[in-house]
DRENDO-1510 file (C-alpha; in Angstrom, 1 decimal, always signed):
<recs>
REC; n; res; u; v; w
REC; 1; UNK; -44.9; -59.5; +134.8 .
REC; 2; UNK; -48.4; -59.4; +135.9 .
REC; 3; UNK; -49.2; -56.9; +138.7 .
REC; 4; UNK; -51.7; -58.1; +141.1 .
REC; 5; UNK; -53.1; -56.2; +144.7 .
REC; 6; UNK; -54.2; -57.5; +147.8 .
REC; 7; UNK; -57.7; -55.7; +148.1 .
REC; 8; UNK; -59.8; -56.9; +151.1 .
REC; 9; UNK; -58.4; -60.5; +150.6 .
REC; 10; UNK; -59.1; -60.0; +146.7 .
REC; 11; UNK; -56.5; -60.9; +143.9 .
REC; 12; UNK; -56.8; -57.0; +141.4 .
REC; 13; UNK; -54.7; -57.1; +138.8 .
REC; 14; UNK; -53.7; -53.5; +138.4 .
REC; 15; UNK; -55.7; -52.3; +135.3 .
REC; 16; UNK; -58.8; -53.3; +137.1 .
REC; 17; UNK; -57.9; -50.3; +139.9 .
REC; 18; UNK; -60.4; -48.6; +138.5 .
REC; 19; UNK; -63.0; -50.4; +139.0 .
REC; 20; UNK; -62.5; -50.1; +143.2 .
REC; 21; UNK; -63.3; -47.1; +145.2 .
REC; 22; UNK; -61.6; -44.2; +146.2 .
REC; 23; UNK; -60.7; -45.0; +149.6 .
REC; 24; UNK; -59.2; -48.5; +148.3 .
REC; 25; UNK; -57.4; -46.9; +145.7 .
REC; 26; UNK; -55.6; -45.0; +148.7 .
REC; 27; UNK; -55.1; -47.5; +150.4 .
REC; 28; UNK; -53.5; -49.7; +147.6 .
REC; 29; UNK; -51.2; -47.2; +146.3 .
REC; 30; UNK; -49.7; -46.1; +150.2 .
REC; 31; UNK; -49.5; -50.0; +150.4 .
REC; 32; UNK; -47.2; -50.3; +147.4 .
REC; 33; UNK; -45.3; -46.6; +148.8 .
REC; 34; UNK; -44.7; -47.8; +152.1 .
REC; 35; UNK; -43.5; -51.4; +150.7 .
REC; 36; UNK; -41.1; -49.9; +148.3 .
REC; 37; UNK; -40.3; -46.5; +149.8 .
REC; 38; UNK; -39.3; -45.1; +153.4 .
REC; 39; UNK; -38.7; -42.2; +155.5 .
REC; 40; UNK; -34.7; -41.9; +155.5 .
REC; 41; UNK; -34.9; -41.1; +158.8 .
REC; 42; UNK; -35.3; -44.6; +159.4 .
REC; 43; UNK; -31.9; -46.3; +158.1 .
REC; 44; UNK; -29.8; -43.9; +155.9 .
REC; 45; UNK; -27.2; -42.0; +157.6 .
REC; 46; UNK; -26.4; -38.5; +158.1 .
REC; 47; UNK; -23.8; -36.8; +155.7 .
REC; 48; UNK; -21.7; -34.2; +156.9 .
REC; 49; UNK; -23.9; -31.5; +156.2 .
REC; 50; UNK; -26.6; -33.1; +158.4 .
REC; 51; UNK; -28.7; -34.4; +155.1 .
REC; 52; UNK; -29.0; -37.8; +154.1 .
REC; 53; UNK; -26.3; -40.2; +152.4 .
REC; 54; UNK; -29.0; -42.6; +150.7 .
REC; 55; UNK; -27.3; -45.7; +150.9 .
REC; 56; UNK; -30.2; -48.2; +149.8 .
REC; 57; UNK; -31.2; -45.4; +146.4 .
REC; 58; UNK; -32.9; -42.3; +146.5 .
REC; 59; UNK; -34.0; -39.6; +147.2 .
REC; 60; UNK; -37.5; -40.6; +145.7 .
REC; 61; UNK; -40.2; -38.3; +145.1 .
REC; 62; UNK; -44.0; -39.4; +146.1 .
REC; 63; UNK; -45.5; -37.9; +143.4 .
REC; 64; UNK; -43.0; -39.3; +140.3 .
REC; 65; UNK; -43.2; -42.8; +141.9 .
REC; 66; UNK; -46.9; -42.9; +142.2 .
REC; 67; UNK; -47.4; -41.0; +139.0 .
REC; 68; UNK; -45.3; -44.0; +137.2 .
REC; 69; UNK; -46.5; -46.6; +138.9 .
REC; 70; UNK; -50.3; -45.7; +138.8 .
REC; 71; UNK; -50.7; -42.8; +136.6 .
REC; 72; UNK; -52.3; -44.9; +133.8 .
REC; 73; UNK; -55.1; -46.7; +136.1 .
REC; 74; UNK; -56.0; -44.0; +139.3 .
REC; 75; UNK; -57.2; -40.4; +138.4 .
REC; 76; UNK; -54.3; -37.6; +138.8 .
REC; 77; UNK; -56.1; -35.4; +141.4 .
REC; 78; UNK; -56.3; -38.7; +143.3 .
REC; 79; UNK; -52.8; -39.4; +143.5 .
REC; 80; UNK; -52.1; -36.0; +144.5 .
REC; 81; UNK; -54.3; -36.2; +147.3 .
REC; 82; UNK; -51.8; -39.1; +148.6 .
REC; 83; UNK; -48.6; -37.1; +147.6 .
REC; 84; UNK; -49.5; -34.4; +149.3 .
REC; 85; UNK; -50.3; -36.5; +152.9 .
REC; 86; UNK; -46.9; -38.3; +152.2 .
REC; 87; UNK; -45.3; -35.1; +151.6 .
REC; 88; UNK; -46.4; -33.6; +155.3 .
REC; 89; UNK; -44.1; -37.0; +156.2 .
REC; 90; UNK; -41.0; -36.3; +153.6 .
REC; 91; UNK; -40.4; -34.5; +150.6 .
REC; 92; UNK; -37.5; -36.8; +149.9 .
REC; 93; UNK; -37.2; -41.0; +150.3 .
REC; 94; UNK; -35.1; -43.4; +150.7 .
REC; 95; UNK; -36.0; -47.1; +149.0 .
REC; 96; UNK; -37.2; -49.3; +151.7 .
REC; 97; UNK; -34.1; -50.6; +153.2 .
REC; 98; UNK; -36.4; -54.1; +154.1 .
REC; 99; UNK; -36.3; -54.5; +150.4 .
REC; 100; UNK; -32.1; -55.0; +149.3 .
REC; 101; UNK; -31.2; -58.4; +149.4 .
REC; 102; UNK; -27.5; -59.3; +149.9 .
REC; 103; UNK; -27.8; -60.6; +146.4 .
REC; 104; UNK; -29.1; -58.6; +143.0 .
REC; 105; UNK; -32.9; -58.4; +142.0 .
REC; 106; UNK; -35.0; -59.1; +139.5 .
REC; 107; UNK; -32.7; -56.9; +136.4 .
REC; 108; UNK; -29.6; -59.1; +137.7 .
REC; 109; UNK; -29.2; -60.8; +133.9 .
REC; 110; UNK; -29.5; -58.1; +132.3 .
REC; 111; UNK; -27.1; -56.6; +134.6 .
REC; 112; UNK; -24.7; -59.2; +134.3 .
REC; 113; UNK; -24.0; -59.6; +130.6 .
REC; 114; UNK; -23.7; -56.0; +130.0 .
REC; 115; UNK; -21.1; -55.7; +132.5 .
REC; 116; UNK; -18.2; -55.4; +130.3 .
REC; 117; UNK; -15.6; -54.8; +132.4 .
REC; 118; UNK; -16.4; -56.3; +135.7 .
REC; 119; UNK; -13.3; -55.6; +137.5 .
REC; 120; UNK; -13.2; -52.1; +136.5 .
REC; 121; UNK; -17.1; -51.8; +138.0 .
REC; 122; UNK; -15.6; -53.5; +140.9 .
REC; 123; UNK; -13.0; -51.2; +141.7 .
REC; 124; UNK; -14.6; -48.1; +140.8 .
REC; 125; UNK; -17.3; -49.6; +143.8 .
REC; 126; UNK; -14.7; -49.9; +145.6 .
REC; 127; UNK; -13.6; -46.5; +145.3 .
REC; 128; UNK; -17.4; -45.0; +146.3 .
REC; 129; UNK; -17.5; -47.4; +149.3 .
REC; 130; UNK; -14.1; -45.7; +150.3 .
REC; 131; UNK; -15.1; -41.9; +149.4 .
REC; 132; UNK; -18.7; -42.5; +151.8 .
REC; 133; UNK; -16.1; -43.7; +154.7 .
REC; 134; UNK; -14.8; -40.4; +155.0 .
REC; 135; UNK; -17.6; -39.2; +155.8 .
REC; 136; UNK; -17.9; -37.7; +159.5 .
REC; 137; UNK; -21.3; -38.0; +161.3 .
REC; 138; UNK; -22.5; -38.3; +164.8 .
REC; 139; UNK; -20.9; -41.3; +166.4 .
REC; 140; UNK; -23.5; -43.9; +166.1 .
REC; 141; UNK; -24.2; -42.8; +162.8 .
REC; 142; UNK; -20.7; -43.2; +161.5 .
REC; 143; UNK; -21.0; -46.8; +163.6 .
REC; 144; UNK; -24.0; -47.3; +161.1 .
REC; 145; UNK; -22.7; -46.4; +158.1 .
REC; 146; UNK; -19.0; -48.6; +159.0 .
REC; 147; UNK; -21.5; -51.2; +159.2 .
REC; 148; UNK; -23.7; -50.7; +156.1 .
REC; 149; UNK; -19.8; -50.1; +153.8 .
REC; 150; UNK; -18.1; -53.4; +155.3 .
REC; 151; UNK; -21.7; -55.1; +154.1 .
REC; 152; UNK; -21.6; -53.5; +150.6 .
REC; 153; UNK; -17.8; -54.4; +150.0 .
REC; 154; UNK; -18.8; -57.7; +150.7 .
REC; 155; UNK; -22.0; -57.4; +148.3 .
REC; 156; UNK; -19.3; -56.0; +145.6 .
REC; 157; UNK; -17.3; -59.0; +145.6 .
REC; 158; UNK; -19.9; -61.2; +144.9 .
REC; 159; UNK; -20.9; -59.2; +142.2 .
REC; 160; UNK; -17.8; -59.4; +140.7 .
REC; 161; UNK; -17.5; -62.9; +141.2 .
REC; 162; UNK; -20.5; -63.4; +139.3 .
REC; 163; UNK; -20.2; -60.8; +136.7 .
REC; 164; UNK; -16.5; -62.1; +136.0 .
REC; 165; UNK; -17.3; -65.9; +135.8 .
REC; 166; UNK; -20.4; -65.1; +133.2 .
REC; 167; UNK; -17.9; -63.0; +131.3 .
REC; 168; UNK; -14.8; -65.2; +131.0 .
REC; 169; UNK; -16.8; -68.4; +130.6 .
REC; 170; UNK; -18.5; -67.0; +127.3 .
REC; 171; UNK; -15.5; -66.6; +126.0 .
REC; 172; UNK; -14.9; -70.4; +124.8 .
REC; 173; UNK; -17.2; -73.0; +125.0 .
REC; 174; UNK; -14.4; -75.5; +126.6 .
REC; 175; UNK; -15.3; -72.9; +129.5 .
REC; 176; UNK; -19.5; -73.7; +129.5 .
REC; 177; UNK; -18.8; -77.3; +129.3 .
REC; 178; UNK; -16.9; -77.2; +132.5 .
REC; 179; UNK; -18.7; -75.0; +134.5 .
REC; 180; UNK; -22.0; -77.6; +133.2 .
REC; 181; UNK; -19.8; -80.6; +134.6 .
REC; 182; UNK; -17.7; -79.3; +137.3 .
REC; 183; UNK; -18.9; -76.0; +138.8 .
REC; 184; UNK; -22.0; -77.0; +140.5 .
REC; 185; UNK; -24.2; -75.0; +139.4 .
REC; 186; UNK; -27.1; -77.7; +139.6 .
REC; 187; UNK; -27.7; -77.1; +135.9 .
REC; 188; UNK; -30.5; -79.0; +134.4 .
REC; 189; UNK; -31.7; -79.1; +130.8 .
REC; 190; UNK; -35.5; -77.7; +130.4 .
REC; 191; UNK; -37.9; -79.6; +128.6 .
REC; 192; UNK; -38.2; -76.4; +126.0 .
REC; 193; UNK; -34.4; -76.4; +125.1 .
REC; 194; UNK; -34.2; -80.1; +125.0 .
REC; 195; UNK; -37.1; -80.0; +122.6 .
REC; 196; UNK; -35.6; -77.2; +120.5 .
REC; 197; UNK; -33.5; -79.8; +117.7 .
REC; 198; UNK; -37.1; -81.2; +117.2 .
REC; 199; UNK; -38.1; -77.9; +116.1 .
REC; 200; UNK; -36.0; -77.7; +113.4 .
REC; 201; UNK; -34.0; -74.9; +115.5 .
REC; 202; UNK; -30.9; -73.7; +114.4 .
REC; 203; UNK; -27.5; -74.8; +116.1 .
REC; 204; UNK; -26.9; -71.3; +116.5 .
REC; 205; UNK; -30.2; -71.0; +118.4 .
REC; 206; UNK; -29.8; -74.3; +120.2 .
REC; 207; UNK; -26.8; -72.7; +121.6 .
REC; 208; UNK; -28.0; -69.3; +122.5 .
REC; 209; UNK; -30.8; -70.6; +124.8 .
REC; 210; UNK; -28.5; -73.2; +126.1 .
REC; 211; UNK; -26.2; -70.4; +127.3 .
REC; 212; UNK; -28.8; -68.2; +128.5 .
REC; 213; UNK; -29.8; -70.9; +130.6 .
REC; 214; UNK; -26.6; -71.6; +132.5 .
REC; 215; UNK; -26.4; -67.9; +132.7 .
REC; 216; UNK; -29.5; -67.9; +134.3 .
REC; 217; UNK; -28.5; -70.7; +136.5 .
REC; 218; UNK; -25.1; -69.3; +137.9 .
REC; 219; UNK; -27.0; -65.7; +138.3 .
REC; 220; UNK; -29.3; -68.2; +140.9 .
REC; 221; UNK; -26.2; -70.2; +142.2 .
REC; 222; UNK; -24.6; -69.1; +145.7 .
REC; 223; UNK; -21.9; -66.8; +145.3 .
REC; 224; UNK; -21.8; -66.0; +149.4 .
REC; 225; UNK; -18.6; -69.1; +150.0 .
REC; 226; UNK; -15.4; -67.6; +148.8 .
REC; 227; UNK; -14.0; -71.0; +148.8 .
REC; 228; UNK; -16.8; -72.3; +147.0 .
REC; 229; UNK; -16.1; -69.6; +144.6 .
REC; 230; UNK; -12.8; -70.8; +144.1 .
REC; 231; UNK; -13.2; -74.0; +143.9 .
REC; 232; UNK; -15.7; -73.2; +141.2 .
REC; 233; UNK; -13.2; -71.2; +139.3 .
REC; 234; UNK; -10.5; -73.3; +139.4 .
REC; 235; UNK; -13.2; -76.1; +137.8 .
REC; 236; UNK; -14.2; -73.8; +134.9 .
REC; 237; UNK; -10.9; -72.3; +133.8 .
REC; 238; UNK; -8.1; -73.8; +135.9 .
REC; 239; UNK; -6.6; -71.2; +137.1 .
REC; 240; UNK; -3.3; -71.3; +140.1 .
REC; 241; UNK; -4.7; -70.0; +143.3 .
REC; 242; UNK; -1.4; -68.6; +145.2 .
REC; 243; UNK; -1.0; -68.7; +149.1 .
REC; 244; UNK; -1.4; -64.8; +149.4 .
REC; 245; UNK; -4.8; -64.5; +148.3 .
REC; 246; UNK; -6.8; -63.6; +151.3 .
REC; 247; UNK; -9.5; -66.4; +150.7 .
REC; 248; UNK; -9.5; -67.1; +154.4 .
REC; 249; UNK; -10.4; -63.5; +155.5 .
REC; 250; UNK; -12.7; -62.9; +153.2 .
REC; 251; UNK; -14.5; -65.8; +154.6 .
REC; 252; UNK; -14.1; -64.7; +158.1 .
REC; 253; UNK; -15.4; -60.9; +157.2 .
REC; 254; UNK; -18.6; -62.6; +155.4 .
REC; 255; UNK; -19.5; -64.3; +158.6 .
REC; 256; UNK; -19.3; -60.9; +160.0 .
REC; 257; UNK; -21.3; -59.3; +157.5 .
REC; 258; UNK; -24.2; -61.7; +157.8 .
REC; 259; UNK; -23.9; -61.1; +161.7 .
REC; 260; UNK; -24.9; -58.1; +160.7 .
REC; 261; UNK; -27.4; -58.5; +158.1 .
REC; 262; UNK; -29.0; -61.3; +159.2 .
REC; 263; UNK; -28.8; -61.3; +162.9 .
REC; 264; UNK; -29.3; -57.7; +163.6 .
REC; 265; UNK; -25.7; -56.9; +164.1 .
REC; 266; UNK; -25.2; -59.4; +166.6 .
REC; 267; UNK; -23.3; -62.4; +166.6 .
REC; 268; UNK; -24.3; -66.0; +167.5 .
REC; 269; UNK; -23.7; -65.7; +171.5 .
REC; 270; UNK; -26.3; -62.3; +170.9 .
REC; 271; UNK; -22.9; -59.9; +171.1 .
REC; 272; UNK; -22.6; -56.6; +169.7 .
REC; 273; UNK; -20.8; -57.0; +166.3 .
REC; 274; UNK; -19.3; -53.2; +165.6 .
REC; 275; UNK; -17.2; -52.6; +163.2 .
REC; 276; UNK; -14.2; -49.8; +163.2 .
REC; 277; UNK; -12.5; -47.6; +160.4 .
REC; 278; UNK; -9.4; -49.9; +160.8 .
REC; 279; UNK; -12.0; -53.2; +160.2 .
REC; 280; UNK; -13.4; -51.2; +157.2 .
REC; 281; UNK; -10.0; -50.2; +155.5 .
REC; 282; UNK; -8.7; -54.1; +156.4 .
REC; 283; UNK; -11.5; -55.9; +154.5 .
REC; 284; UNK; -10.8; -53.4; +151.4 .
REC; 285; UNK; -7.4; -53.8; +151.0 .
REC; 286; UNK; -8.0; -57.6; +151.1 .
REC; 287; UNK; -11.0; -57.4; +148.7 .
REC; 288; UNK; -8.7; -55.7; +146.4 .
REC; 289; UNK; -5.7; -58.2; +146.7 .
REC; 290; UNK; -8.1; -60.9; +145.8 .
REC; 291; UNK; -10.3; -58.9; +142.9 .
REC; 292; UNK; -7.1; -58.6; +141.1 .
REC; 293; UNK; -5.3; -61.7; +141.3 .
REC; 294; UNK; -8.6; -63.3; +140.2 .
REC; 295; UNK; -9.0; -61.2; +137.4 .
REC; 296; UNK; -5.6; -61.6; +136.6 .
REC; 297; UNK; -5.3; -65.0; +136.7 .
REC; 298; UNK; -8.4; -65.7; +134.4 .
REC; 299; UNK; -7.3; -62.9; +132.2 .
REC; 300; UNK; -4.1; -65.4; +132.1 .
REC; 301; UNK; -6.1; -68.6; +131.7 .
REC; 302; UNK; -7.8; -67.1; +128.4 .
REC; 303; UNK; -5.2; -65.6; +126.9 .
REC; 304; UNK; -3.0; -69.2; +127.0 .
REC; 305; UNK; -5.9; -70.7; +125.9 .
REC; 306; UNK; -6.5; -68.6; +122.7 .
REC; 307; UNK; -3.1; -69.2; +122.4 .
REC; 308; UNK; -3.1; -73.0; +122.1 .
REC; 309; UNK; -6.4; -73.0; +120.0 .
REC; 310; UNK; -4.8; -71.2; +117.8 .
REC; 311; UNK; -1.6; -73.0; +117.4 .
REC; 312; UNK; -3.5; -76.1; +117.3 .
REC; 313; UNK; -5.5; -74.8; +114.3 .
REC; 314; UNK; -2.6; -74.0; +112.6 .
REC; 315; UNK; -1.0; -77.3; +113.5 .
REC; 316; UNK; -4.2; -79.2; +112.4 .
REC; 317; UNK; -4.8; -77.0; +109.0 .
REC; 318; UNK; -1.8; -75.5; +108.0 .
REC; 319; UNK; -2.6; -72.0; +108.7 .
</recs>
């Protein structure tokens, strides 16, 4: 990707930093700090030893960011000049908290289809969510960080619900036509993969980008709707959804969360939206109940359908 800067209303791609002066150079690279990088001070919560619990990554240091990011275009002495004015600030950052989406970034395919074992990631997020929450601090930091876990158990559903989907629906190509014709996913066919069979492309290819592409299309989809979610499922692989699965209150505690990411931590009427140790330890037990009777049941849904592929093989060939 193609790194440009904003210098006096001028597009500089960053190679040509060099080219401006010194005090431009500044101010570019404590642009690009302060956009990526903040004083934890300003959103992280206090552990129990009154340092930092840096919930959005971290702790940073000025000098290793700046040296990686500009190191090969802006002269060293130069970008120690700015560490050491951001170090009379902080020695130690947080990521800019403005910056996390409720969503992944831009490494979210790659992310995806290495995840191996998505329900394993999931519970083993679970588990760190649930180690942070016993955590002690002041009171309105502990009211903070309540908020910040319910959000992030939230965020590690969706994850999973992505991460599992991808992973079970590469597993038969019964599963990709569905989720093509029933999950909608708004899938469309670019003009470069239609155009790959007059190319003389390989079927194996043909297939690989096709996959990639609805990959790259559920990655974009909306995950946020647990009945959407679902209903998606249920599309793709069939599986039996079961009257205990807390689909409803997973609904209601994602209303909650975007109260509090998107609002400010106030609901619609402008009220206070706080949330206790007993609303925390609720939403995780239900998050759990659901994570595993999903997995399970596609886990189920695969393994019958193996099964009948290959007893209709056997049926069909003989062996």
């Amino acid at each position: 990707m193609k790194i440009v800067f904003n210098v006096n209303g001028k597009k500089v791609p960053i190679k040509s930093l060099k080219y401006i002066s010194k005090a431009n150079k500044l101010e570019v690279m404590r642009s690009w700090f302060y956009e990526n990088f903040e004083n934890p001070v300003e959103s992280c919560p206090h552990d129990s030893e009154d340092g930092y619990i840096y919930i959005y990554g971290g702790p940073y240091e000025a000098s290793e960011e700046l040296q990686e990011m500009f190191g090969e275009y802006i002269d060293e002495k130069l970008i120690e000049e700015l560490v050491a004015d951001l170090n009379n600030e902080c020695y130690e950052w947080s990521a800019n908290s403005n910056n996390i989406n409720d969503w992944y970034d831009d490494d979210i395919y790659d992310a995806v289809i290495s995840s191996e074992q998505p329900y394993i990631k999931f519970c083993e997020n679970i588990n760190s969510i649930k180690a942070l929450s016993k955590n002690n601090p002041k009171s309105q930091q502990k009211e903070h960080l309540l908020g910040l876990l319910y959000t992030n158990v939230i965020t590690a559903l969706e994850t999973l619900y992505v991460e599992l989907y991808v992973k079970s629906m590469e597993k038969n190509d019964t599963y990709v036509s569905n989720c093509i014709e029933k999950g909608k996913i708004e899938f469309k066919v670019s003009k470069d993969i239609a155009a790959l069979p007059f190319k003389g492309e390989t079927i194996e290819k043909m297939h690989e980008e096709l996959l990639k592409a609805v990959v790259d299309c559920l990655i974009n989809a909306s995950w946020h709707s647990t009945n959407k979610v679902i209903e998606r499922y249920k599309a793709t692989f069939g599986i039996q959804v079961q009257k205990n699965w807390p689909i409803s209150e997973i609904e209601a505690a994602t209303l909650i969360r975007n109260h509090l990411v998107h609002r400010g931590g106030k609901d619609k009427e402008g009220n206070p939206v706080v949330i206790s140790e007993h609303d925390l330890e609720k939403l995780l037990d239900n998050a759990m109940v659901l994570a595993e009777n999903l997995n399970n049941s596609v886990e189920a849904v695969i393994k019958d359908k193996k099964r009948a592929d290959i007893e209709a093989s056997i049926a069909k060939y003989g062996f």
